[in-house]
N, C-alpha and C positions, 0 to 999 in steps of 0.2 A: 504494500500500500504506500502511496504518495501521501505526503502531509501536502493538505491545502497551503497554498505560499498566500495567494490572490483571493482569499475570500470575500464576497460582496455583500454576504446577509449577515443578519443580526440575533444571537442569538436570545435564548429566550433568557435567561439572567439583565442582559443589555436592556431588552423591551421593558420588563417588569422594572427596572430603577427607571427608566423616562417614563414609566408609567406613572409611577410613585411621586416621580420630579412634579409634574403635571396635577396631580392630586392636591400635592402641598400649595402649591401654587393658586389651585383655586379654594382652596378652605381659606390659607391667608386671604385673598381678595374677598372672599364671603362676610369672614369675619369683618372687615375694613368695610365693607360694604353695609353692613347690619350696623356698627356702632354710628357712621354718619347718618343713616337715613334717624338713627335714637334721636342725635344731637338737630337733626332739621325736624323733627316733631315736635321735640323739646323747643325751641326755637319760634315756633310755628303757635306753637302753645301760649306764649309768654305775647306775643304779639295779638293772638288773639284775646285771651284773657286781658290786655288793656283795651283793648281796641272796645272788649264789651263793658269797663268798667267806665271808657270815657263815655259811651252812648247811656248809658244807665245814668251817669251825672249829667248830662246835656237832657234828660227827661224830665230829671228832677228840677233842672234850674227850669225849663221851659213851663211844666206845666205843675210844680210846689209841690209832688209826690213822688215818692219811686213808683217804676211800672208794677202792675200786680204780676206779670210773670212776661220772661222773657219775648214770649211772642209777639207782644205787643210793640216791643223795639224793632221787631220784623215787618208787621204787619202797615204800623200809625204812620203816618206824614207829619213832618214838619213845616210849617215853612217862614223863613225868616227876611227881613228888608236890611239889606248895606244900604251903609250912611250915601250910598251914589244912588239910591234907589233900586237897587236891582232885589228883586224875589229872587228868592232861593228855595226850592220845594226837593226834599229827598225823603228818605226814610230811615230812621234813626239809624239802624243797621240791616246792615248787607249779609245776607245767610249765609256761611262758610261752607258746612255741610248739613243735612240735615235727615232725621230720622223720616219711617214712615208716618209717625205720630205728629211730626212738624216741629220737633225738639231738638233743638242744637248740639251738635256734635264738635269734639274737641278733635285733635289730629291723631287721636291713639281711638277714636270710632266709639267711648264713653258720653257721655250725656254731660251737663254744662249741671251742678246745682245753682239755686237762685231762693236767697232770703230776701223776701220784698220787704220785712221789718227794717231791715238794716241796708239794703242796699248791695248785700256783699255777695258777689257770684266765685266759686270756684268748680275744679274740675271733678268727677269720681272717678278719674285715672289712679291707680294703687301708686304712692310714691311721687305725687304730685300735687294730693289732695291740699296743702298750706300755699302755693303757689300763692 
């Protein structure tokens, strides 16, 4: 028997490590991939939650009560006159996302709480909830 000098395939030891190579390579990127999309929910969250606490205090200054429940920052119109005369007519806030029930959703797909005593909304995401 001749030893091969020229061989041009790859043995099966070879394939399995670039297999392995290949494996690691995408759990790294997964994992990297999973904690960024955290940090833009997280992110996402914190911007929303003001966003709902300025439209809850712009209800309150406009019309001397908090809303009885968020909906109605969905639902109501404002509208207000610049000192140039220009109207301004929107709606207190703009839905983010929103359940079948018409209940506001945070960026982790939990439901938004709301105390109309006090004015104070946060999220029922676990580990979030003091936001």
């Amino acid at each position: 028997m001749r030893p091969l000098i020229n061989r041009r395939s790859l043995t099966l030891i070879e394939l399995l490590i670039a297999l392995c190579v290949v494996f690691v390579l995408l759990g790294s990127f997964a994992l990297y991939a999973n904690m960024t999309l955290r940090i833009a929910r997280e992110t996402a969250l914190q911007m929303e939650l003001n966003n709902i606490r300025m439209s809850i205090e712009h209800y309150r200054i406009i019309n001397g009560k908090f809303p009885e429940d968020l909906n109605i920052l969905l639902s109501q119109e404002f509208v207000l006159r610049t000192q140039d005369g220009m109207i301004i007519r929107d709606n207190f806030l703009k839905p983010f996302r929103v359940d079948k029930y018409k209940k506001l959703l945070d960026p982790f797909l939990n439901r938004y709480y709301y105390d109309n005593s006090s004015g104070a909304v946060k999220t029922l995401t676990k580990k979030y909830e003091n936001w």
